[in-house]
VOGU-3710 file (C-alpha; in Angstrom, 3 decimals, decimal comma):
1> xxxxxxxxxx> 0,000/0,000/0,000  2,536/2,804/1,184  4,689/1,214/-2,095  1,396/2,154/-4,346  0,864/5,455/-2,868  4,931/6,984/-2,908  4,687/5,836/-6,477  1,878/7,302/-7,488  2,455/10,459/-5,097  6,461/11,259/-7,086
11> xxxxxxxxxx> 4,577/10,799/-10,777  2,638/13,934/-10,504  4,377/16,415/-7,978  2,883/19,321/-9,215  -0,541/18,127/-8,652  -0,355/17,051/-4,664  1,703/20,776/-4,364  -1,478/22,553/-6,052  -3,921/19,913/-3,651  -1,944/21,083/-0,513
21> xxxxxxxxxx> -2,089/24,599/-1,457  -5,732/24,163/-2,326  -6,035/22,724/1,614  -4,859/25,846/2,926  -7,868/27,617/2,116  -10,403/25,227/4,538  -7,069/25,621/7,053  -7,390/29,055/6,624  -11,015/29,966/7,751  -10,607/27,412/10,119
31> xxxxxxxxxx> -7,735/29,101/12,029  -9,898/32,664/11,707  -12,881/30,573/13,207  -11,055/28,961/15,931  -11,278/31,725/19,136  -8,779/32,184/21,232  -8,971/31,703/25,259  -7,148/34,659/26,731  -8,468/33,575/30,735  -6,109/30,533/32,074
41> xxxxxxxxxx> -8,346/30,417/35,499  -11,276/29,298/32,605  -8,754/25,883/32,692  -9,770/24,752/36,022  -11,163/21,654/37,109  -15,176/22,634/36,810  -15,636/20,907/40,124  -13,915/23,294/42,423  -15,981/25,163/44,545  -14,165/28,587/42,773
51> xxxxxxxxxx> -15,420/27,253/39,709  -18,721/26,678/40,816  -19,176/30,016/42,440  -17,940/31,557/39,163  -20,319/29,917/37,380  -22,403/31,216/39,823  -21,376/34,536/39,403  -21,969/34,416/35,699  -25,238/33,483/35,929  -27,772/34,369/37,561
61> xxxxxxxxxx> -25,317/37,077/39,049  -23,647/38,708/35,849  -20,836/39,320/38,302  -17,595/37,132/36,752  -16,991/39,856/34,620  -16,663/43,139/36,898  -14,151/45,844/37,072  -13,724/48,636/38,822  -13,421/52,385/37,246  -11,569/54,845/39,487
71> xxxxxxxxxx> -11,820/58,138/38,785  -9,629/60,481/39,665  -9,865/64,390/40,773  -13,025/65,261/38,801  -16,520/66,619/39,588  -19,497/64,730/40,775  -21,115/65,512/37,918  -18,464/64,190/35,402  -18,604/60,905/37,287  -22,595/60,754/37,359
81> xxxxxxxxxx> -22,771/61,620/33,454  -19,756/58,910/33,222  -22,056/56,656/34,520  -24,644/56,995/32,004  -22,672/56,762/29,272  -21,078/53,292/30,433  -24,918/52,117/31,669  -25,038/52,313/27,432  -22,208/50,756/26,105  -22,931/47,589/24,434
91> xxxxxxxxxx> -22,543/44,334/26,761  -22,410/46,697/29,773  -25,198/45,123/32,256  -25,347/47,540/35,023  -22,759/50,007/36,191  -23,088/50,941/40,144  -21,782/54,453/42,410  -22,859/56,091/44,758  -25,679/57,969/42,922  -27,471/54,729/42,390
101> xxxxxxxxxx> -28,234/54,520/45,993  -27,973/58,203/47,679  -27,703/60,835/45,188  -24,904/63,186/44,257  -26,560/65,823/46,179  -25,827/64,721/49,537  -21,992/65,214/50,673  -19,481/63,028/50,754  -19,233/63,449/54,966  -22,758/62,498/55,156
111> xxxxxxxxxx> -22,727/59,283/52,977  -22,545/55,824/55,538  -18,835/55,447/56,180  -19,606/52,005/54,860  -20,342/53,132/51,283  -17,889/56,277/51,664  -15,281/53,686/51,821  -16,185/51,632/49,374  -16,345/54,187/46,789  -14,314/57,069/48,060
121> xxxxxxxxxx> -10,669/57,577/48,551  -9,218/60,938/48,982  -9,895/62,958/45,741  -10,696/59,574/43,885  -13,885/57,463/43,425  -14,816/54,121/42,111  -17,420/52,680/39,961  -18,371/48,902/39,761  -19,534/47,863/36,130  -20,344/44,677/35,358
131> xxxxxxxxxx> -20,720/42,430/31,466  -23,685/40,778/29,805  -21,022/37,948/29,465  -18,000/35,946/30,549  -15,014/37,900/31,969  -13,052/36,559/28,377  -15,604/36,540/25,833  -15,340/38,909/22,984  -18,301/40,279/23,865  -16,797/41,440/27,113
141> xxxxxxxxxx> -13,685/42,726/25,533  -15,304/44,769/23,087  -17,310/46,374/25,869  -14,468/47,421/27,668  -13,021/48,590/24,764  -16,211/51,047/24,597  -15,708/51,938/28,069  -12,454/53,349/27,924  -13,247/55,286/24,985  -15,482/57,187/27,064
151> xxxxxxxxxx> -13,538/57,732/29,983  -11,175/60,745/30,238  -7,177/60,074/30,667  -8,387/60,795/34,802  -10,125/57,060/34,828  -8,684/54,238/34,876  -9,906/50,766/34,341  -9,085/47,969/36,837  -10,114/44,172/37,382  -9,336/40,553/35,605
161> xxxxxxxxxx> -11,293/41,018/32,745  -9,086/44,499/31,682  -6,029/42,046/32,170  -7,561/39,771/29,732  -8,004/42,478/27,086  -4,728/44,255/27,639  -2,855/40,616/27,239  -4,910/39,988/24,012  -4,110/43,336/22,382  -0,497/42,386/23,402
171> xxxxxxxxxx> -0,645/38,967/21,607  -2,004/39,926/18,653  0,212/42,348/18,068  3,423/40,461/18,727  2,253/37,135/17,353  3,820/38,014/13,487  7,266/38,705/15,259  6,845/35,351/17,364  6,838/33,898/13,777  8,740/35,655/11,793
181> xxxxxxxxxx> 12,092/35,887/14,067  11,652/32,159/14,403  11,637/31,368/10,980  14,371/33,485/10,332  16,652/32,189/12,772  15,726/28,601/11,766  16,540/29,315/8,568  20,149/30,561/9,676  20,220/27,903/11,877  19,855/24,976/8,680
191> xxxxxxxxxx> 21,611/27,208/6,340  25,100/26,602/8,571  24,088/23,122/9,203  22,724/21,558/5,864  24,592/21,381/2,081  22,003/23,793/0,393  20,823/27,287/0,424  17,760/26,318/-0,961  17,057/23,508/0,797  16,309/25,548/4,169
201> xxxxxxxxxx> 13,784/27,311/2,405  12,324/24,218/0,755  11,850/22,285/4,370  10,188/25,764/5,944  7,764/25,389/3,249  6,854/22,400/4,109  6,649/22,741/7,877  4,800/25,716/7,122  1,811/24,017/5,518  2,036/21,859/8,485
211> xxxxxxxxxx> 1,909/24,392/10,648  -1,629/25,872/9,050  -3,156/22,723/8,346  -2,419/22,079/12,571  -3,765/25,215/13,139  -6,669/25,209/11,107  -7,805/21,909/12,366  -8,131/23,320/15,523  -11,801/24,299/14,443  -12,918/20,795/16,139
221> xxxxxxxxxx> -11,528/21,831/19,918  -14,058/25,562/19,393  -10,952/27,532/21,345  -7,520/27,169/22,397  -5,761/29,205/24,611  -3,201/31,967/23,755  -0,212/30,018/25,175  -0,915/27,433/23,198  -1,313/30,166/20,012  1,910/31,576/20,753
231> xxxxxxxxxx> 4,395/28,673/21,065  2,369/25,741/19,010  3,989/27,166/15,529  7,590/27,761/16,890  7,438/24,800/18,808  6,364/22,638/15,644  8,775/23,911/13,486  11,501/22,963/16,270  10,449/19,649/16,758  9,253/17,956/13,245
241> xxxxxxxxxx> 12,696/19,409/11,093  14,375/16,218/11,559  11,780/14,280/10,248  12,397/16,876/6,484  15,990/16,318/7,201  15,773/12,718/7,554  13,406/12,472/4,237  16,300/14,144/2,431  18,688/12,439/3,670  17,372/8,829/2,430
251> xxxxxxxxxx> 16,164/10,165/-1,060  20,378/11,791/-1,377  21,369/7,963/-0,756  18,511/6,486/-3,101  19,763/8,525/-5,944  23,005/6,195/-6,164  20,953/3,710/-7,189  18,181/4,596/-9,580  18,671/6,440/-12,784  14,721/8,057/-12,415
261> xxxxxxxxxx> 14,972/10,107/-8,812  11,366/9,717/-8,843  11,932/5,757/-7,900  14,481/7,196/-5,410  12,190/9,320/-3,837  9,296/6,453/-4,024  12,069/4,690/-2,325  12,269/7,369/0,580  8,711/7,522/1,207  8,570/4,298/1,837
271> xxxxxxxxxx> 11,197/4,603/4,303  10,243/7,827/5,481  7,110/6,200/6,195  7,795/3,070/8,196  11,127/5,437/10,709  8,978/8,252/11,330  5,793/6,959/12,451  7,798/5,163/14,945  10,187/7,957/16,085  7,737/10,264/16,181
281> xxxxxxxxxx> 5,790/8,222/19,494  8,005/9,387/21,796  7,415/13,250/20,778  3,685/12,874/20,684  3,888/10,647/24,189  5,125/13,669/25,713  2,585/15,799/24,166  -0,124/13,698/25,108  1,026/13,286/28,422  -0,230/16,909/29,108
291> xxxxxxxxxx> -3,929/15,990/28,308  -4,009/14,074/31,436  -3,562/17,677/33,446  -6,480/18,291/35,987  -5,622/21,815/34,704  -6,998/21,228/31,070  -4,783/23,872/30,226  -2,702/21,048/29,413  -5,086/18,989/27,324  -4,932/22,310/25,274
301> xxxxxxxxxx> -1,411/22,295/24,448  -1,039/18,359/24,269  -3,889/17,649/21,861  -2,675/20,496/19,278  0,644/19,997/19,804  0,697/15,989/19,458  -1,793/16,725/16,102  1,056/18,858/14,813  3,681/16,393/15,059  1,074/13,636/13,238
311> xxxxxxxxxx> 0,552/16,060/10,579  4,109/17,235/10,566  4,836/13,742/10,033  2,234/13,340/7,377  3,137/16,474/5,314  7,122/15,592/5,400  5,987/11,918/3,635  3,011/13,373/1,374  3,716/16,987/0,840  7,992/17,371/1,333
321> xxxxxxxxxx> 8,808/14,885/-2,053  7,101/17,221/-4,050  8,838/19,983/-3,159  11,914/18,234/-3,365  11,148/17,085/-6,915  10,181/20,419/-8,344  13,257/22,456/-7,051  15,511/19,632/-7,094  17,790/21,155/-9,187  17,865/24,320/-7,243
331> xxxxxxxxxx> 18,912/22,350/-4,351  21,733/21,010/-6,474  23,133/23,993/-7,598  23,053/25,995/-4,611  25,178/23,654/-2,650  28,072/24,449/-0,603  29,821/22,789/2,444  28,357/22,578/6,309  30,193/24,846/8,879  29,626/21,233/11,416
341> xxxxxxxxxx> 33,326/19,966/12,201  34,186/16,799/12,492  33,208/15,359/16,352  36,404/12,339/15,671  38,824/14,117/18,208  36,309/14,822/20,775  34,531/12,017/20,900  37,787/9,862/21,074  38,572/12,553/24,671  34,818/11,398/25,860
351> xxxxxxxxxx> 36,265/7,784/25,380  39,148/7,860/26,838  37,130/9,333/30,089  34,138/7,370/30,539  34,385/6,155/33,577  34,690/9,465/35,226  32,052/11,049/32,694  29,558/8,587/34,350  30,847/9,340/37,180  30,174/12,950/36,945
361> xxxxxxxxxx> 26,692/11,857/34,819  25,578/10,337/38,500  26,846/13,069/40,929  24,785/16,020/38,535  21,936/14,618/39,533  21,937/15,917/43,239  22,538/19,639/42,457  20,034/19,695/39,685  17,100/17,966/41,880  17,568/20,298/44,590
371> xxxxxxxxxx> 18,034/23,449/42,362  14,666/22,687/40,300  12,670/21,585/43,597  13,349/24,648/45,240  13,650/27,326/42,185  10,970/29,946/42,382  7,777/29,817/40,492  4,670/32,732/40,283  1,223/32,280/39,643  -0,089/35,591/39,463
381> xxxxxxxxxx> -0,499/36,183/35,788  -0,198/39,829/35,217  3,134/39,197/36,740  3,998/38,218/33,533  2,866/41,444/31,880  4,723/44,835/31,147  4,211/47,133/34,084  3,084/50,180/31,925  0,175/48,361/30,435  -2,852/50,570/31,357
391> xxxxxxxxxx> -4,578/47,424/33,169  -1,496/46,790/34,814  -1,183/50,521/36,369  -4,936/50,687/36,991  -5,189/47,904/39,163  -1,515/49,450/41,075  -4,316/52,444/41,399  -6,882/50,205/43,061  -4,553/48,983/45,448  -3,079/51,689/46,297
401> xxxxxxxxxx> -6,433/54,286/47,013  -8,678/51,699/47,620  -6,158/48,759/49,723  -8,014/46,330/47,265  -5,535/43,820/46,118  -7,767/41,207/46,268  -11,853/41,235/45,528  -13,112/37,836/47,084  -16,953/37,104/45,699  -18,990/35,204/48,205
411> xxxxxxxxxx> -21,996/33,162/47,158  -24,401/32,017/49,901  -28,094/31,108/50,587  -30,648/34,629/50,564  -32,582/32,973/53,137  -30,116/33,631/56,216  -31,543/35,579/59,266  -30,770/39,165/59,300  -29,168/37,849/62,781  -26,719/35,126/61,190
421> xxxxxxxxxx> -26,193/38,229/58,292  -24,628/40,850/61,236  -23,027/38,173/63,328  -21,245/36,554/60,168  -20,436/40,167/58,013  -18,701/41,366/62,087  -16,480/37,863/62,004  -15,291/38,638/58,226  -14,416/41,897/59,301  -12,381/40,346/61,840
431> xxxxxxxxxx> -10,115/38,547/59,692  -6,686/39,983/58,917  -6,611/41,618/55,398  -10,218/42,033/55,234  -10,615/46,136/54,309  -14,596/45,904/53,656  -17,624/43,719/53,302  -20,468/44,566/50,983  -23,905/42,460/51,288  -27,712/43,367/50,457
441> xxxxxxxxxx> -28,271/42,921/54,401  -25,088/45,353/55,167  -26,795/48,120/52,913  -29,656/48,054/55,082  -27,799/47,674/58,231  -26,157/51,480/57,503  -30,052/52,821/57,597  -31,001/53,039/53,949  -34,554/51,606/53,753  -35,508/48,987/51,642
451> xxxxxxxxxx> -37,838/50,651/49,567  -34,571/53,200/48,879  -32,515/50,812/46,859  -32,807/50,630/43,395  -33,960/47,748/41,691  -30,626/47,433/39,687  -28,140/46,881/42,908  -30,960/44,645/44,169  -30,578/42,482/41,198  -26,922/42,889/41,502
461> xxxxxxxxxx> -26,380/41,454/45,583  -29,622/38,409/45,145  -30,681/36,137/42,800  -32,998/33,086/42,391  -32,444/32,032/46,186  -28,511/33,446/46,531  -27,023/36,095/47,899  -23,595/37,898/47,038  -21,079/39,228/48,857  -18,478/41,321/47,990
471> xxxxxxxxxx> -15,302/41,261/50,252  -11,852/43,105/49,513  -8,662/42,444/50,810  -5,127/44,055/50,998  -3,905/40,889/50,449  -2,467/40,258/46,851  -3,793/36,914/45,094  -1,926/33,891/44,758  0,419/34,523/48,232  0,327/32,641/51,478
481> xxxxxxxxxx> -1,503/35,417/53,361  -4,601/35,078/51,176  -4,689/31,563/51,446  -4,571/31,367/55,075  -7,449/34,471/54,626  -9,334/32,008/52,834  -9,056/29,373/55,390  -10,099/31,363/58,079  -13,400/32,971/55,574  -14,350/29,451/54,668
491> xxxxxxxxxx> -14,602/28,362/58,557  -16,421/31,136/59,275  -18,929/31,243/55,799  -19,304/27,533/56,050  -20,568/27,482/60,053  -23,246/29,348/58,608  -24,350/27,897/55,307  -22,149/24,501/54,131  -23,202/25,291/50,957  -21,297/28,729/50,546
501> xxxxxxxxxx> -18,692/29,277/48,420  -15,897/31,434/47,981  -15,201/32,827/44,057  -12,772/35,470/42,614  -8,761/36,105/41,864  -7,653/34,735/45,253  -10,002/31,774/45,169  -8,952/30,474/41,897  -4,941/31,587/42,081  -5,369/28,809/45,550
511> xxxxxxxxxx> -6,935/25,968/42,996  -4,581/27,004/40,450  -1,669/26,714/42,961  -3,285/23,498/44,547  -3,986/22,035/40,969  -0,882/22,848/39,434  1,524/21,046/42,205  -0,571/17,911/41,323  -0,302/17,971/37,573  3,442/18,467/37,103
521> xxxxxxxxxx> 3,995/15,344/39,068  0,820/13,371/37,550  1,888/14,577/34,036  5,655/13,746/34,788  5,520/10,404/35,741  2,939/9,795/32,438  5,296/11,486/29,838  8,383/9,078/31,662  6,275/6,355/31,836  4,974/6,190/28,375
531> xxxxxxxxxx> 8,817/7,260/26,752  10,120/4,300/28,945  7,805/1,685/27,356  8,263/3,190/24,050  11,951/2,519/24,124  11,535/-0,914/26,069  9,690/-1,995/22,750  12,033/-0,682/20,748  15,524/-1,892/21,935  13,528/-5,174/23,716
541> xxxxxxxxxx> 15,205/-4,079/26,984  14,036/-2,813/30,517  17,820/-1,241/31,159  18,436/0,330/28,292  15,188/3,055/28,560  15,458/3,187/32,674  18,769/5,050/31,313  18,604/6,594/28,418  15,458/8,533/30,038  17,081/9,249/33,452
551> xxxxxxxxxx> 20,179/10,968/31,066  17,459/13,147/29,490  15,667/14,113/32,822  19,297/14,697/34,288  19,241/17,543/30,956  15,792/18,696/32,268  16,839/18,902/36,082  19,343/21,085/34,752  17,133/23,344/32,891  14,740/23,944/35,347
561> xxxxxxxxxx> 17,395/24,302/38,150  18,808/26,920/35,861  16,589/29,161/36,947  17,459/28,406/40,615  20,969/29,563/39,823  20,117/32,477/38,077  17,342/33,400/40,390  14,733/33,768/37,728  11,325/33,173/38,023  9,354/30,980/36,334
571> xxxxxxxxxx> 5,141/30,654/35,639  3,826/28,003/37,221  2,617/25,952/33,719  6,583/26,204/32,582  7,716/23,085/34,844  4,963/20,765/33,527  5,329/21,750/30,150  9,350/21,517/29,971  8,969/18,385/31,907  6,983/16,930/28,870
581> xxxxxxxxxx> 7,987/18,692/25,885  11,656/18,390/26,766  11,975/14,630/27,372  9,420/14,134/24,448  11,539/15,861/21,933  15,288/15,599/22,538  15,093/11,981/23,849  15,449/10,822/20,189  18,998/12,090/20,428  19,195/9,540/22,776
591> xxxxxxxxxx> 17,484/6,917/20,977  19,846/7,695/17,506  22,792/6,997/19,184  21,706/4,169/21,240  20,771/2,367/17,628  23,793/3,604/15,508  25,774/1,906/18,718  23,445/-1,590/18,089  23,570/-1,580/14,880  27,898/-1,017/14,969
601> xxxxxxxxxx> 27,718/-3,480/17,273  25,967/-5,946/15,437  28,183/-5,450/12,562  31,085/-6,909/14,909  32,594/-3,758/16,566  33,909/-4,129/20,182  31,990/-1,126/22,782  34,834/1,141/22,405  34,811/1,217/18,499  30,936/0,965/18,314
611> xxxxxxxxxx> 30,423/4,204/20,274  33,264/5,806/18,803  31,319/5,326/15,279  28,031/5,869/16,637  28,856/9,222/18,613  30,675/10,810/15,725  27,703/9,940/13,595  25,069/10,866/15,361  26,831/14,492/16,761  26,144/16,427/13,688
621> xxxxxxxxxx> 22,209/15,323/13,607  21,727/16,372/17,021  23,630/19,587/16,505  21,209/20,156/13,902  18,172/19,168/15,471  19,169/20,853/18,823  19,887/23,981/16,869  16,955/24,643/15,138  14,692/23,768/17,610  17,014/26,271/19,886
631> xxxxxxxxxx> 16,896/29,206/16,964  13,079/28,707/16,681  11,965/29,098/20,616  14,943/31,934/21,756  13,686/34,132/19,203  10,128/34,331/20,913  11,989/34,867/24,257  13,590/38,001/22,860  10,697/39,853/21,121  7,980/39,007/23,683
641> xxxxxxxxxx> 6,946/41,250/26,065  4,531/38,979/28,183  7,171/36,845/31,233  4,814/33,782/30,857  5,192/33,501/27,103  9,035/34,046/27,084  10,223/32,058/30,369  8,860/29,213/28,449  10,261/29,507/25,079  13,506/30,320/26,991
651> xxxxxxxxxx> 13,520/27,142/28,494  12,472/25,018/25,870  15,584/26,766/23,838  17,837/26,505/27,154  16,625/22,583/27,301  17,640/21,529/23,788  20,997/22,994/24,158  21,250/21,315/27,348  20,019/18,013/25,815  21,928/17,814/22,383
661> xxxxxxxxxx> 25,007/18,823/25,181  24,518/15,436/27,647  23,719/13,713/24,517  26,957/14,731/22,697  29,459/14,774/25,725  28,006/12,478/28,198  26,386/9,708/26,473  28,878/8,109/24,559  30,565/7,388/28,101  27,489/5,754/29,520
671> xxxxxxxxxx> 26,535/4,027/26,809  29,880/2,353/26,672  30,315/1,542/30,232  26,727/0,348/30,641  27,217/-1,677/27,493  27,992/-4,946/29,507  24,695/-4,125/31,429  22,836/-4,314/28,281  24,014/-6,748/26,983  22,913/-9,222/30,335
681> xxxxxxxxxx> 19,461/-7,311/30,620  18,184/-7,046/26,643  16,864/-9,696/23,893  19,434/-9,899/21,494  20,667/-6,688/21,998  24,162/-7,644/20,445  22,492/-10,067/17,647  24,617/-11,265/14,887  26,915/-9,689/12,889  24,381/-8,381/10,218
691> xxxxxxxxxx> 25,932/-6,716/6,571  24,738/-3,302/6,056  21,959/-2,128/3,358  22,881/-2,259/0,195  22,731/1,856/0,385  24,602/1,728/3,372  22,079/2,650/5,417  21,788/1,070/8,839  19,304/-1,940/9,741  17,151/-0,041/12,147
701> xxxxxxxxxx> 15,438/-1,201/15,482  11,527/-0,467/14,849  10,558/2,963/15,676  14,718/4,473/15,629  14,048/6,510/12,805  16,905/8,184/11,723  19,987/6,015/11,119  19,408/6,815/7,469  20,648/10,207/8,042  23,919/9,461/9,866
711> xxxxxxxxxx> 24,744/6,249/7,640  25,739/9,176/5,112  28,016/11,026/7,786  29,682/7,866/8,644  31,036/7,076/4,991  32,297/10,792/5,110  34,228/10,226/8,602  35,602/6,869/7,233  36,494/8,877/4,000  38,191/11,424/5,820
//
């Protein structure tokens, strides 16, 4: 069958190049139609009692999106005719100040020193305004849009939802230099390391249909988040080069031995085929391993990424050939020498000290664990934003006048006795942090009749048999002070009514904190789990994957300590993702040397020879592979101005430096001293003495994918 179809597939190349052009048109509208999830906290489990009350808060309450509109230094007046215009902006619910309940007319001395606090501060005053919809829906975004286009350069916008908006606008606009900068230094990046000018451009072409079709097919999830839109493209081009490189590689060595180079790319297809699907498992194992977050954040990230390596995959053996056919000759005459030097010299060093390169292999491990258990992580996410965004110094504003870092949102039965209502508003005053508390009952309880308040704030505090409570703190979210505050609020709310629940920044940063910790392990021990059976299959062995995956997570201890050393912080999604992504990608530069060593020593080799051929083989593709996938994710980390978005680029480009490094100068040395090892512990890991191909390509282990490419190197090393 795959014989039929690489036959049929190299006879017309121009026709499959105009079908996958044609494809990019569906891809096309389906990327514009896929929307984009700007609110992480929208990733939590739907079970949590933060979710629940925010769901809550939604609806019936409208509430999830509110923010808060200070005002600065103008008349009452202004503010009151302010209000009107916001009450009309589109997707703008209700909009609440003081002269919704008492009137501009009375003075600011006279208003409840309840409400005076709430809404005054010094020469500034607040305004509550609440969405027709979600805190992240476009809807919502649009509105505030409108809003500030009414306001004066005296108001400022505050609150989660201006966050959201002020990160999208960021996004969007930095998005084409994400891409761009990473293409262009992944071109530089193959231009030193391959033979052709041309050919650079040829496999970006191809990784860039790839890249759309992923994207585009992303129609069937309905969103996916804006981490996920920012790094999915970079991170694809990284991580699926080596299977273009690999494609070329085996059509070069076809060409020796059929006149037509159609047959010899047929001939590569076919081989393409059969080494790819199975090197590609372990890449979309640690992909997939993401999906199994609590945090479905991660499902996110692992379902589009491991759908871009299948199609990567897919486009390299249906797409790539005819490429490679039609500027074939371009390729040719633009060729010139690599810049990669021969690894001979070093590799015969890294021999001669194995044992104390294992050794040292063993000892790394203790620094690195303790350095990545203890370096520090954030979860606040406008952390990770430039401080001069206007939500950013809006919400400085709100702390500062108003000493609200934090706005809790309290959902509890409306059937409480005004008694349990006093006793249980005086005992969250109580609590440390706690600047105010705002109920239906406390409105009354400052002497404004019933009668008095309007309809809208009625609607606002109770709702088809719940109440709402508003409750600000000086506590920042996501710190130790407001999760003890919400220990203490929950023991006090829930002596009352079981049923209450506690919604809002600092409840969800404590789920995201809780949730998090639990997913990087969960999701750690998957990705390792899955890679080690993957390799088990492959070599037949139990030793040979317990170490070829503890030398990549040595890499990834390293990375992630890095930041320990350099006293960097890092978002709190950046562990589980490295953790994944890392091991997932650069264990294959494992898995190529592990099978060029089999295979030498198959052929008859003793250990020390065998590794000696194998490293200096196999150095040059993972100096490739390690350096694109390096160009392609430090570029991001330069132009982007949101933390989250660069820490993690930074250390996915830090981690495949580190791993093509442990691969290229520790490896050889454990490979050859554990030899012996795996030899005792593997089915017929050794084998006979086989002859090679008849191209001189390698017989490969199922699912080691890309001898072909260093059978090539190795006739140039024995040439030289």
């Amino acid at each position: 069958m795959v014989e039929k179809i690489a036959h049929k597939l190299t006879r017309k190349p121009k026709l499959v190049l105009l079908v996958a052009l044609l494809m990019l048109i569906p891809s096309a509208l389906g990327f514009l139609a896929t929307r984009i999830n700007y609110d992480i906290l929208s990733y939590l489990p739907q079970d949590l009692p933060s979710s629940q009350g925010e769901q809550l808060l939604e609806e019936p309450f409208h509430m999830a999106a509110t923010s808060m509109l200070i005002v600065e230094d103008m008349p009452a007046g202004y503010t009151n005719r302010l209000l009107q215009d916001i009450k009309a902006v589109p997707g703008v619910s209700n909009a609440v100040w003081i002269s919704n309940l008492v009137g501009i007319q009375i003075p600011v001395d006279m208003i409840p020193a309840e409400f005076r606090e709430l809404f005054f501060s010094g020469e500034a005053t607040m305004m509550l305004i609440q969405y027709d919809h979600a805190g992240a829906s476009d809807e919502t975004m649009e509105a505030i849009e409108q809003v500030r286009r009414v306001c004066n350069e005296k108001c400022f916008l505050a609150g989660f939802s201006v966050v959201i908006k002020d990160t999208r606008d960021v996004m969007d606009s930095e998005l084409p230099l994400f891409v761009g900068l990473a293409v262009l230094l992944a071109l530089g990046a193959m231009s030193v390391t391959l033979e052709s000018t041309v050919l650079p451009l040829v496999f970006l072409a191809s990784i860039g249909l790839a890249v759309v079709y992923n994207f585009g097919s992303n129609l069937f999830l309905g969103e996916i988040s804006y981490i996920t839109k920012a790094i999915a493209a970079v991170l694809q081009l990284g991580v699926t080069m080596d299977y273009s490189i690999f494609l070329y590689r085996r059509y070069e060595e076809e060409r020796r031995h059929y006149d037509d180079k159609r047959d010899a790319m047929a001939k590569a297809i076919e081989a393409a085929f059969r080494a790819l699907s199975g090197s590609s498992l372990t890449t979309i194992a640690g992909f997939l391993a993401l999906c199994f977050m609590r945090l479905t954040l991660g499902r996110d990230i692992g379902i589009v990424m491991a759908k871009g390596v299948v199609l990567g995959v897919a486009t390299v053996v249906l797409v790539l050939p005819s490429l490679v056919l039609v500027f074939d000759q371009r390729i040719d005459r633009h060729k010139h020498r690599t810049l990669i030097p021969s690894f001979d010299r070093l590799n015969r060093g890294i021999l001669r000290g194995r044992v104390p390169l294992a050794v040292l292999t063993l000892l790394l491990f203790l620094p690195s664990v303790y350095a990545q258990n203890h370096a520090d992580i954030y979860y606040k996410l406008d952390e990770s934003l430039p401080r001069d965004l206007p939500s950013i110094v809006s919400n400085e504003k709100l702390k500062d006048a108003f000493d609200m870092a934090t706005s809790h949102f309290v959902v509890l039965r409306d059937d409480l006795s005004a008694t349990d209502m006093a006793d249980l508003e005086e005992q969250l005053r109580g609590i440390p942090g706690i600047t105010s508390v705002v109920s239906y009952h406390s409105m009354l309880g400052v002497g404004i009749p019933d009668f008095f308040i309007p309809d809208a704030v009625k609607e606002m505090l109770r709702q088809e048999g719940w109440q709402l409570m508003m409750i600000n703190s000086s506590y920042a979210p996501a710190t130790d002070q407001v999760s003890e505050q919400l220990d203490a609020m929950n023991a006090v709310l829930h002596a009352v009514d079981p049923k209450a629940m506690i919604t809002g920044e600092g409840a969800m940063y404590r789920d995201l904190i809780d949730t998090s910790a639990v997913d990087f392990q969960v999701t750690n021990y998957i990705s390792v789990a899955a890679i080690f059976l993957i390799i088990a299959v492959v070599f037949r062995s139990l030793t040979i994957p317990a170490v070829l995956v503890a030398t990549i997570e040595l890499a990834i201890f390293i990375n992630q300590g890095c930041s320990y050393f350099t006293g960097a912080q890092v978002p709190f999604i950046a562990p589980t993702i490295i953790s994944c992504v890392q091991l997932g990608a650069t264990v294959d530069y494992a898995i190529l040397m592990t099978s060029r060593f089999q295979e030498e020593l198959r052929k008859g080799l003793d250990r020390k020879e065998a590794i000696q051929v194998a490293a200096s083989a196999s150095d040059a593709s993972i100096v490739t592979s390690a350096l694109v996938l390096f160009c392609a994710t430090l570029g991001v980390s330069f132009v982007s101005s949101i933390d989250l978005i660069g820490a993690i680029c930074i250390m996915l480009a830090r981690g495949a430096l580190i791993s093509a490094l442990v691969s290229i100068f520790l490896m050889p040395a454990i490979l050859c001293v554990c030899e012996p090892l795996f030899h005792k512990t593997s089915w017929r890991w050794r084998g006979k003495p086989v002859p090679a191909l008849e191209a001189g390509a390698p017989s490969l282990p199922a699912g080691a994918g890309e001898e072909p490419v260093i059978s090539e190197q190795k006739e140039e090393v024995e040439v030289q």
